[in-house]
PDB file with one MODEL, atoms N, CA, C and O in Angstrom:
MODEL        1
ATOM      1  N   UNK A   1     110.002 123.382  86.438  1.00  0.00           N
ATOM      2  CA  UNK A   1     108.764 123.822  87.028  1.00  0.00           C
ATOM      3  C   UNK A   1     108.607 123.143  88.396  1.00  0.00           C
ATOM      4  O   UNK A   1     108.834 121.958  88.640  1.00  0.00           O
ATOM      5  N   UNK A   2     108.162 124.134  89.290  1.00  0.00           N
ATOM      6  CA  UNK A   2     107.949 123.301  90.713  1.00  0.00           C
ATOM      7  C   UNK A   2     106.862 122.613  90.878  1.00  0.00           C
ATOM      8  O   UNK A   2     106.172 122.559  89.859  1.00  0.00           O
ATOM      9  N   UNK A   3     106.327 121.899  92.062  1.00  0.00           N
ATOM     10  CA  UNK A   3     105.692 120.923  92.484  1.00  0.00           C
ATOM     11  C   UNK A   3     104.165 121.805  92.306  1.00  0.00           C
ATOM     12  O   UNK A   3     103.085 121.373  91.903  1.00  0.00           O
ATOM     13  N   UNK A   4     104.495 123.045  92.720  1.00  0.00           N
ATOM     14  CA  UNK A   4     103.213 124.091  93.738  1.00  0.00           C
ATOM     15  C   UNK A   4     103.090 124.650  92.193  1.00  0.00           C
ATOM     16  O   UNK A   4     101.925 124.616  91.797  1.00  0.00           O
ATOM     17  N   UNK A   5     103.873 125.071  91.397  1.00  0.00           N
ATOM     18  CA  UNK A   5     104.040 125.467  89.937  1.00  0.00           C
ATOM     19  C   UNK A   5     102.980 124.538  88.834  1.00  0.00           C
ATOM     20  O   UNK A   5     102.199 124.963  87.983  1.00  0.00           O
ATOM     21  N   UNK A   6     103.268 123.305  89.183  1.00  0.00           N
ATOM     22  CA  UNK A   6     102.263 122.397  88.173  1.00  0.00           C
ATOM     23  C   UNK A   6     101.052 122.391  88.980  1.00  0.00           C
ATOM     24  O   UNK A   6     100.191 122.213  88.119  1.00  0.00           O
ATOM     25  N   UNK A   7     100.547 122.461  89.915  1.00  0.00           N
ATOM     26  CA  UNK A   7      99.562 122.232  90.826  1.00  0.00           C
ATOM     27  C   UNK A   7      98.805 123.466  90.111  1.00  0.00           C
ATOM     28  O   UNK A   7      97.776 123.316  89.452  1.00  0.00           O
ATOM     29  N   UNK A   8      99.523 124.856  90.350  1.00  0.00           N
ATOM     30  CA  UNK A   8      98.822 126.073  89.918  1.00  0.00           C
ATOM     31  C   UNK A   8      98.151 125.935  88.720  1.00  0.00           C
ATOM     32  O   UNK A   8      96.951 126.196  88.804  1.00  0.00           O
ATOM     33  N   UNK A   9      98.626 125.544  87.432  1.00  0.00           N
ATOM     34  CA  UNK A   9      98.828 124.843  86.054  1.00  0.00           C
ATOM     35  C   UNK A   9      97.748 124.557  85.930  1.00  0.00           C
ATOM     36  O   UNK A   9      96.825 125.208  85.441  1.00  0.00           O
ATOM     37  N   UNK A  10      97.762 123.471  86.397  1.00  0.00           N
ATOM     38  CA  UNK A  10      96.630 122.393  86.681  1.00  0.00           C
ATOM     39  C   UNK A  10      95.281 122.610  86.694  1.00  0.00           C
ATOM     40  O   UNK A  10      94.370 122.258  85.944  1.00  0.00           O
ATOM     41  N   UNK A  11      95.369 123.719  88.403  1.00  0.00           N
ATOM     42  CA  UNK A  11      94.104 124.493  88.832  1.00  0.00           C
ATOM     43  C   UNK A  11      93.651 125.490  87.338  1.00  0.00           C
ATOM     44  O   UNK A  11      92.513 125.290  86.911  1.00  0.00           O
ATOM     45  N   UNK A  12      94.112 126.032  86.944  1.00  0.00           N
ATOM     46  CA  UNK A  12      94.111 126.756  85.491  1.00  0.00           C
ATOM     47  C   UNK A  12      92.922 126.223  84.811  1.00  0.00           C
ATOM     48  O   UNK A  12      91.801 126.610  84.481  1.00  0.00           O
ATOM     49  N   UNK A  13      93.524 125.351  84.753  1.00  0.00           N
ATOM     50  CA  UNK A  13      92.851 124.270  83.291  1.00  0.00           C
ATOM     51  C   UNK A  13      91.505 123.992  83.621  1.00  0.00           C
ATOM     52  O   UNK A  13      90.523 124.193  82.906  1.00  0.00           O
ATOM     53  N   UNK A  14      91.539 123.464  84.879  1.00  0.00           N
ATOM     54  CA  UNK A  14      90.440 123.154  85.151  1.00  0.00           C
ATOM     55  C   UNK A  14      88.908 123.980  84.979  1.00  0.00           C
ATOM     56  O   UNK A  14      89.024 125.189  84.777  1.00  0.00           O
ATOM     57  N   UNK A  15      87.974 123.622  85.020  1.00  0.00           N
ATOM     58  CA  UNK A  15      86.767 124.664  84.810  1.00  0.00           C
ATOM     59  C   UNK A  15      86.740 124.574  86.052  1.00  0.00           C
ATOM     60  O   UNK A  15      87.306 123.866  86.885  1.00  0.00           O
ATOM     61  N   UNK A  16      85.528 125.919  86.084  1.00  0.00           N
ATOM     62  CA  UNK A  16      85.449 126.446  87.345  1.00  0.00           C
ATOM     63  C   UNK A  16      84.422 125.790  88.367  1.00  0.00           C
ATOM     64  O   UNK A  16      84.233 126.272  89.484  1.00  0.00           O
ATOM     65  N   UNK A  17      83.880 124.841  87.975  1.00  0.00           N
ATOM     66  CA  UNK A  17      83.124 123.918  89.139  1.00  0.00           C
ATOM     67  C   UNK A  17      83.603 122.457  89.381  1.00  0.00           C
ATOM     68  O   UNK A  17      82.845 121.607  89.850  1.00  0.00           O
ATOM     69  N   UNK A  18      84.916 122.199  89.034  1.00  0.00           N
ATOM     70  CA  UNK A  18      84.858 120.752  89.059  1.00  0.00           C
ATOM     71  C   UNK A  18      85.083 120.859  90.815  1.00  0.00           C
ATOM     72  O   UNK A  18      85.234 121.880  91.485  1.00  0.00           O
ATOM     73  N   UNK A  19      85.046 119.527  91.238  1.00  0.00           N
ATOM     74  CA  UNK A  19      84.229 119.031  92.599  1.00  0.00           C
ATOM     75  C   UNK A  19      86.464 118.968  93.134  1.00  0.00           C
ATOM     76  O   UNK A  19      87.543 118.803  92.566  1.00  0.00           O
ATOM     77  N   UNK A  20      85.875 119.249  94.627  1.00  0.00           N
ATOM     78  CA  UNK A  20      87.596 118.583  95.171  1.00  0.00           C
ATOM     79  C   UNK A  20      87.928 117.523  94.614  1.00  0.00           C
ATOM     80  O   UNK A  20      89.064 117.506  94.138  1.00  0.00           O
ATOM     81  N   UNK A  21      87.167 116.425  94.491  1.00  0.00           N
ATOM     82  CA  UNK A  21      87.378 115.047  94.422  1.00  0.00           C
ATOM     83  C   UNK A  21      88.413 115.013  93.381  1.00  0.00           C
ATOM     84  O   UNK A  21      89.637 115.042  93.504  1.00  0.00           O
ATOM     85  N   UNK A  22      87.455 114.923  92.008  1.00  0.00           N
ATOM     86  CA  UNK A  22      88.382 115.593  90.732  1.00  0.00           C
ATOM     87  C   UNK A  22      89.636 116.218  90.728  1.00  0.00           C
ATOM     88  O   UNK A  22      90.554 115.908  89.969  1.00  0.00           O
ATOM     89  N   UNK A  23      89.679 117.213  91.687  1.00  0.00           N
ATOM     90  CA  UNK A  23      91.033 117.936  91.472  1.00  0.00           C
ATOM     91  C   UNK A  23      92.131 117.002  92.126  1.00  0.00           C
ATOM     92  O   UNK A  23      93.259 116.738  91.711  1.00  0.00           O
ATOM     93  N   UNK A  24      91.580 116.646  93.088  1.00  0.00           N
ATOM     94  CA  UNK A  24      92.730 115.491  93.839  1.00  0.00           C
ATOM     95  C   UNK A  24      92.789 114.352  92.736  1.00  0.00           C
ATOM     96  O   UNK A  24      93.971 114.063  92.550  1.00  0.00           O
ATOM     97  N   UNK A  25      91.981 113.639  91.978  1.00  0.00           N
ATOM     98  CA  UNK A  25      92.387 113.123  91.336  1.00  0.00           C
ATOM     99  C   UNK A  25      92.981 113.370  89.934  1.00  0.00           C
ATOM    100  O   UNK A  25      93.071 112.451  89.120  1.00  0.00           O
ATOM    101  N   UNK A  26      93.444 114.812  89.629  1.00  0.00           N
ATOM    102  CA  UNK A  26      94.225 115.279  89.076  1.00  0.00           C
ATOM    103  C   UNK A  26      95.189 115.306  89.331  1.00  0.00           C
ATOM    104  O   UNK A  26      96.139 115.040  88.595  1.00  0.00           O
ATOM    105  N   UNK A  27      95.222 115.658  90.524  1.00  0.00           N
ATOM    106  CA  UNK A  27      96.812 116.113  91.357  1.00  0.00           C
ATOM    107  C   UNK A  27      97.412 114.483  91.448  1.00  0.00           C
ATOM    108  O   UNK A  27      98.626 114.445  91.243  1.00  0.00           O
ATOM    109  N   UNK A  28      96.819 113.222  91.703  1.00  0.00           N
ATOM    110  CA  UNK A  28      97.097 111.923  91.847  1.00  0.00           C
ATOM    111  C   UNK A  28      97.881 111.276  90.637  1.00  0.00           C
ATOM    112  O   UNK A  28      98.923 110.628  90.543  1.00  0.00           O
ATOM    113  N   UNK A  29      97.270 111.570  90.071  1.00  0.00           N
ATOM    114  CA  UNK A  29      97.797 111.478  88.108  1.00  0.00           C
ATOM    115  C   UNK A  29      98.777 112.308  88.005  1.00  0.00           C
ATOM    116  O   UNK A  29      99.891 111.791  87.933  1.00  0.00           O
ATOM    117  N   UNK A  30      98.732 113.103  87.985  1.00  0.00           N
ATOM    118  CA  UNK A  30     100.146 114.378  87.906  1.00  0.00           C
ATOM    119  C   UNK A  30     101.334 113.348  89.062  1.00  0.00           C
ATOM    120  O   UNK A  30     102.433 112.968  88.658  1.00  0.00           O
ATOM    121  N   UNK A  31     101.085 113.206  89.739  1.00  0.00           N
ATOM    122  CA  UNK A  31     102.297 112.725  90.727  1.00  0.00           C
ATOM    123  C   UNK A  31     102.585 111.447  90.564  1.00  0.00           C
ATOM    124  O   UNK A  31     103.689 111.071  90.959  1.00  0.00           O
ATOM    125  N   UNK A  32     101.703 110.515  89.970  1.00  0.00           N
ATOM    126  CA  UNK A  32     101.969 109.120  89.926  1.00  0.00           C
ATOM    127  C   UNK A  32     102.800 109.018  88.178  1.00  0.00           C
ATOM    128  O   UNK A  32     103.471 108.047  87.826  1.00  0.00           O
ATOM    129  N   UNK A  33     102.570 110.087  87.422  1.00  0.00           N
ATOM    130  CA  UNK A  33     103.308 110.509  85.638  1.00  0.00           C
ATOM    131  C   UNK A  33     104.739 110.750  85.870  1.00  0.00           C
ATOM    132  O   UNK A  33     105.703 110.153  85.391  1.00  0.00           O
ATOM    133  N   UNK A  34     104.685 112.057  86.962  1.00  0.00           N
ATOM    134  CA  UNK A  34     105.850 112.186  87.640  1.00  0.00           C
ATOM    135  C   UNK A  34     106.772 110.982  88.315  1.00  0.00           C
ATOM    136  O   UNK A  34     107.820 110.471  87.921  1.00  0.00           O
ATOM    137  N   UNK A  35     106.211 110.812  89.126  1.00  0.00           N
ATOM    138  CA  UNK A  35     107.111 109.701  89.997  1.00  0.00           C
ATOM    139  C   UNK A  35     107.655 108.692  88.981  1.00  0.00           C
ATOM    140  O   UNK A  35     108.874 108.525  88.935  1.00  0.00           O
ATOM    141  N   UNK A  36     106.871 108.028  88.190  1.00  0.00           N
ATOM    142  CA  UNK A  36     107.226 107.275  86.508  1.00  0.00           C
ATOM    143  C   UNK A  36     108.464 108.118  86.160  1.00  0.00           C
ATOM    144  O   UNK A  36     109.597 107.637  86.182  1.00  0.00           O
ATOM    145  N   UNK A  37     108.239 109.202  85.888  1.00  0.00           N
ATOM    146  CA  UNK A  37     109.523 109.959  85.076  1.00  0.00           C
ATOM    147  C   UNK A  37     110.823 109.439  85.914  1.00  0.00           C
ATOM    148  O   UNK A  37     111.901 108.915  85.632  1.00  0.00           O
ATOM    149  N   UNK A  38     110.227 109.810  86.952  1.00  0.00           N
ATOM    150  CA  UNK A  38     111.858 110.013  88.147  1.00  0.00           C
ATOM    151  C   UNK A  38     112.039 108.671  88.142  1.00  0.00           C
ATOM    152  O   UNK A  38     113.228 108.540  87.850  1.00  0.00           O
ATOM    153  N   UNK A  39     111.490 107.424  88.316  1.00  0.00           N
ATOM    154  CA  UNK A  39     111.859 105.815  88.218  1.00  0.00           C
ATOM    155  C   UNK A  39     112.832 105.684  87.028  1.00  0.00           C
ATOM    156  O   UNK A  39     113.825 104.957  87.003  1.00  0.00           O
ATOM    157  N   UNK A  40     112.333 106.619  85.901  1.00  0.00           N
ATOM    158  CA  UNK A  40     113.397 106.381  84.035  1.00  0.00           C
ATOM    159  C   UNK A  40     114.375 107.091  84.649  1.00  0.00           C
ATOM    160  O   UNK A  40     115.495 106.645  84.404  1.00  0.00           O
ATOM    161  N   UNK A  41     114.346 108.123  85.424  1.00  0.00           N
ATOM    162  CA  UNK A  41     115.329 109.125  85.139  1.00  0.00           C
ATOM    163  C   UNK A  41     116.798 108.422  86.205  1.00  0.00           C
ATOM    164  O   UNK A  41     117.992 108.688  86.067  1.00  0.00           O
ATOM    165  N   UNK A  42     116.228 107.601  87.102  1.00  0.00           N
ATOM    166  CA  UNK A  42     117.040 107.099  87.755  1.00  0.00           C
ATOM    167  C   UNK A  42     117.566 105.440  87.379  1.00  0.00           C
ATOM    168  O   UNK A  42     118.460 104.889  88.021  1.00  0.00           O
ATOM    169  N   UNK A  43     116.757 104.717  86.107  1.00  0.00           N
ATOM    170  CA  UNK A  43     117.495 103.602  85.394  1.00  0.00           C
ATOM    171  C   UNK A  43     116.318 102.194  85.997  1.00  0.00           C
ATOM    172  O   UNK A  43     116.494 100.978  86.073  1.00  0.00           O
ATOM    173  N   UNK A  44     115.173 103.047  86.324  1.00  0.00           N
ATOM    174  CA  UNK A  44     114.572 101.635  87.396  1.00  0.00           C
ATOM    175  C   UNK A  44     113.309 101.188  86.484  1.00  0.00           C
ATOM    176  O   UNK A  44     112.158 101.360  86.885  1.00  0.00           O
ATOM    177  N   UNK A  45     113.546 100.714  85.471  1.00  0.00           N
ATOM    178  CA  UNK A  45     112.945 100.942  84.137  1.00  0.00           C
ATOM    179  C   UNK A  45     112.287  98.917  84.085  1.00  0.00           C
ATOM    180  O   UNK A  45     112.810  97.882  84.499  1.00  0.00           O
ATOM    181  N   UNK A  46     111.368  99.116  83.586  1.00  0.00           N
ATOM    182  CA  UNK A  46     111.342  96.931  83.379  1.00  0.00           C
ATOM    183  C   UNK A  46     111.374  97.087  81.600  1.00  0.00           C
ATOM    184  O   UNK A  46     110.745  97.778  80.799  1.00  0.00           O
ATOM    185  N   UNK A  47     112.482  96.031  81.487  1.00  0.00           N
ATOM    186  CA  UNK A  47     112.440  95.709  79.853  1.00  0.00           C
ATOM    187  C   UNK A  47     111.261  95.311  79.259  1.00  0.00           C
ATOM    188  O   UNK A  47     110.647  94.370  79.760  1.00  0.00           O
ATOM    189  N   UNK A  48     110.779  95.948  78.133  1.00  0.00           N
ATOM    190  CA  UNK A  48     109.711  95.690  77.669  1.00  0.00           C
ATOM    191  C   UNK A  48     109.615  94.571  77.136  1.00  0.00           C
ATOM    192  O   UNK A  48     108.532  94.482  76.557  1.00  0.00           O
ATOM    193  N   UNK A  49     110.612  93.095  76.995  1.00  0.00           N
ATOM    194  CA  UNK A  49     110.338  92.082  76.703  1.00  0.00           C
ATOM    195  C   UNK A  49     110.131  90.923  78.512  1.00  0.00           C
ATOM    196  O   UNK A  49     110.005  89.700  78.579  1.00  0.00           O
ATOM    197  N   UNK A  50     110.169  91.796  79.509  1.00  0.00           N
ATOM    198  CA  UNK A  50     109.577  91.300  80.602  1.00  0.00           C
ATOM    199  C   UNK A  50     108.077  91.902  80.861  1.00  0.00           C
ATOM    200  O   UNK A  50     107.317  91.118  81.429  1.00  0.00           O
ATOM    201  N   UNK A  51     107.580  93.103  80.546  1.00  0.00           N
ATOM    202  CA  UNK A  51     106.470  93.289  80.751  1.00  0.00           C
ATOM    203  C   UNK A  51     105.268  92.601  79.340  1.00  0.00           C
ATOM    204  O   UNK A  51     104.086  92.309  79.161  1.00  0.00           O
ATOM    205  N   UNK A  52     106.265  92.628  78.806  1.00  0.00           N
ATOM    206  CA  UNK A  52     105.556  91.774  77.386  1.00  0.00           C
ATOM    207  C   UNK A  52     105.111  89.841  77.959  1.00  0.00           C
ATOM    208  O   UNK A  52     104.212  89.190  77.425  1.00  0.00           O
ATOM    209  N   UNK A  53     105.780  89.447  78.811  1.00  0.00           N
ATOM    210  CA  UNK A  53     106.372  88.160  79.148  1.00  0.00           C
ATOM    211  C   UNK A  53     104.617  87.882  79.926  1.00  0.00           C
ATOM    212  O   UNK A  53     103.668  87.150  79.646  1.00  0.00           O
ATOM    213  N   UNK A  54     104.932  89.049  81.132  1.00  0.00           N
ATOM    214  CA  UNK A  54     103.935  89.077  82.376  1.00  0.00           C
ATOM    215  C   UNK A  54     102.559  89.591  82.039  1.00  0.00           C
ATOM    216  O   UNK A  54     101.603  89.428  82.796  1.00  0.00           O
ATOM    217  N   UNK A  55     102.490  90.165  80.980  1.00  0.00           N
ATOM    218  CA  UNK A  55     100.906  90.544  80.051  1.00  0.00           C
ATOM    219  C   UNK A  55     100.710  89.776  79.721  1.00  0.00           C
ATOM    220  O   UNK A  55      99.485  89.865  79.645  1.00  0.00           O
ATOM    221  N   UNK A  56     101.025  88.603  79.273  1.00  0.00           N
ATOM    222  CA  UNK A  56     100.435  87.316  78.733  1.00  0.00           C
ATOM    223  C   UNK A  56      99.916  86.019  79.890  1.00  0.00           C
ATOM    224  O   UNK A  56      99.355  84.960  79.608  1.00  0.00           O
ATOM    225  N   UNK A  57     100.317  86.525  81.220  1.00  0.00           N
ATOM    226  CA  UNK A  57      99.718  85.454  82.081  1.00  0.00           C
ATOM    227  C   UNK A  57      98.618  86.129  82.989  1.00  0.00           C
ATOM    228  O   UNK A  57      98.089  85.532  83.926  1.00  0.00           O
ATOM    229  N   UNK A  58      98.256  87.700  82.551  1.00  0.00           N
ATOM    230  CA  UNK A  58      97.383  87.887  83.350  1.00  0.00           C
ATOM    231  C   UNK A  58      96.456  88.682  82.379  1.00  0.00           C
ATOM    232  O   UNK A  58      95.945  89.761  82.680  1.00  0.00           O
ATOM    233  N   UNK A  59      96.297  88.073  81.242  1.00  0.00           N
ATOM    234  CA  UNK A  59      95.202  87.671  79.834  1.00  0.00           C
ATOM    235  C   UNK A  59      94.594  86.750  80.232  1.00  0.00           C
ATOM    236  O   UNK A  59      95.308  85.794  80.536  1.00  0.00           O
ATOM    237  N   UNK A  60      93.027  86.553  80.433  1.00  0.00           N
ATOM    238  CA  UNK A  60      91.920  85.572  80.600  1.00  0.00           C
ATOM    239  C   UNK A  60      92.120  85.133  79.236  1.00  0.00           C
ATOM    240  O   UNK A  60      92.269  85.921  78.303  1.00  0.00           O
ATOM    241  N   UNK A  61      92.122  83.673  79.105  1.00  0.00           N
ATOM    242  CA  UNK A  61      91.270  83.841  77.546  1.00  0.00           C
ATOM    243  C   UNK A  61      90.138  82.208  77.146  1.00  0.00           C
ATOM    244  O   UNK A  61      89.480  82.153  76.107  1.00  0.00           O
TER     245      UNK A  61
ENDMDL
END
């Protein structure tokens, strides 16, 4: 599916008064899910016993 393809999608779903704002911050989420994918798809991944490591020092407690 293309870029302009999920965008269309998107617009779909949406009801028919939500505000620009909203939709851009749809479209923001859609591309930042994406871009995630393409980081796995290319191996640029953090081991989950390093993000496990770095969640524990930026816990108040």
């Amino acid at each position: 599916m293309s870029t302009k393809e999920i965008v269309q999608d998107l617009l779909q779903r949406l009801p028919e008064n939500v505000s620009l704002h909203d939709i851009a911050q749809e479209i923001e989420f859609v591309a930042a899910i994406r871009h995630g994918i393409d980081e796995l798809d290319r191996g640029e991944s953090i081991p989950i016993e390093q993000v496990e490591n770095e969640l524990r020092s930026w816990v108040i407690r």
